[in-house]
N, C-alpha and C positions, 0 to 999 in steps of 0.2 A: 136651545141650540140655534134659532135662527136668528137669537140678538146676535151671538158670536157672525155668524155668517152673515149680516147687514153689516158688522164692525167691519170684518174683511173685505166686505165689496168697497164700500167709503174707504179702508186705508191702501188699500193693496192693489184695487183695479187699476189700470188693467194692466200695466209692467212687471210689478215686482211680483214675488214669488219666494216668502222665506220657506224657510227650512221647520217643519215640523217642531220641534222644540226650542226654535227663536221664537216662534210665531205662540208656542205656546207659552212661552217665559212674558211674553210683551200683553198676551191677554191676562193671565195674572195680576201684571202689572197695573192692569187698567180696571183693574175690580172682577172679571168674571171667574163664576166659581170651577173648582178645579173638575167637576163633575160635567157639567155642561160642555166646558174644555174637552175632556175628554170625548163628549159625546161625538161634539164637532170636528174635531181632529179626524174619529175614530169614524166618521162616515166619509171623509176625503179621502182616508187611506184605503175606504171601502172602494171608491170612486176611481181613485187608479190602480186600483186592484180590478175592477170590471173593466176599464179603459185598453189595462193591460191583455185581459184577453177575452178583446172583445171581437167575438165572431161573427157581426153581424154585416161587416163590409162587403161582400162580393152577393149576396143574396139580396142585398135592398138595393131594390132597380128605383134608378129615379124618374120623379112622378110617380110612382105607383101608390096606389090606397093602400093605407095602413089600417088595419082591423086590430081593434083590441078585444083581447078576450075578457072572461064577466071579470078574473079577478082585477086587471089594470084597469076596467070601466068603474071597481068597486073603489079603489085607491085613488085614482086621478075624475077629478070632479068635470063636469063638461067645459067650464073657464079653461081647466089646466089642458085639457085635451084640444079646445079651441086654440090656444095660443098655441100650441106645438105643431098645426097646422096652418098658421100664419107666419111663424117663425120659415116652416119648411118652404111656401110657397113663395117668402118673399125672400130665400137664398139664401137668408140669414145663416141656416142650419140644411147638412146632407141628413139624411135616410138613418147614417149610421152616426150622425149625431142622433138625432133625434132617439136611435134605440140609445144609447148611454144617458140620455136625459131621464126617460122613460125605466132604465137598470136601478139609474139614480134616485129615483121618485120611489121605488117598490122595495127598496129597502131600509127606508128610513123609518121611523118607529109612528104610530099610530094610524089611523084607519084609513082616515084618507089626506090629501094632497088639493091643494084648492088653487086657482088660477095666481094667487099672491105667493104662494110656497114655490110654487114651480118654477117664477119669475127667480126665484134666489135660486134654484137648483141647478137653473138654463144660467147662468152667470158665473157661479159657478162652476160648472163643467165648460162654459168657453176660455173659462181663464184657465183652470188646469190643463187645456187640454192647450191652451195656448193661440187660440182659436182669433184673430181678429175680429171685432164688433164693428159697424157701420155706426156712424154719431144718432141717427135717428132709431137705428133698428137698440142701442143701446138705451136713448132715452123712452122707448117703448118700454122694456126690461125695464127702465127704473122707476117710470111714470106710471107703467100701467094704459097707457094711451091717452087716462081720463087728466092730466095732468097732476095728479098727486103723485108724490114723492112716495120712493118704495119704501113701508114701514116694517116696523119690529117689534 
């Protein structure tokens, strides 16, 4: 799922925005199997679907410490929990980004979520959500800080 979702960051960030089944005819097109497709489709749609009604705008005060409970400490590894805290602190992301990042992270399929997954899922949800990126706060996201390039 996250070869699909590196293909999309490289063809798609940060303008354009097909349509669910353009986007799925063109990965077909390009070799990925129809299974994976689905997978990834079917966790964006998951993604504005929680977007959709997400209630966490008026109760996440900003600056405030975020506490995660044991299950999102069990899912999100301390990388993935560090960047969402540097992300937040450097403005990049509000309060109620960061719960949709974090919505985002806990329903995707296996155990846990590591500082380089997260980087795809924070990218993700700016682009759906339509979110402008800063050049730097973006080459973070793709770099990772360390200067390598976000892999798949």
């Amino acid at each position: 799922m996250f070869d699909i979702l590196f293909y999309v960051i490289e063809n798609y960030l940060p303008e354009s925005r097909p349509e669910p089944r353009a986007l799925a005819c063109k990965l077909t097109a390009v070799g990925f199997a129809e299974d994976d497709i689905a997978a990834a489709l079917g966790w964006l749609q998951q993604l504005d679907a929680l977007a959709a009604v997400q209630t966490h705008g008026d109760e996440v005060a900003a600056g405030g410490l975020r506490l995660y409970d044991r299950r999102e400490c069990d899912k999100l590894d301390v990388e993935a929990r560090r960047l969402l805290l540097f992300l937040e602190q450097a403005g990049a992301i509000d309060g109620a980004t960061r719960e949709l990042i974090i919505d985002g992270a806990m329903v995707l399929p296996g155990d846990e979520v590591d500082g380089e997954a997260l980087r795809f899922i924070v990218l993700m949800v700016l682009w759906r959500q339509r979110i402008a990126m800063e050049p730097l706060i973006l080459e973070e996201l793709l770099t990772g800080g360390g200067g390598e390039q976000l892999s798949h």
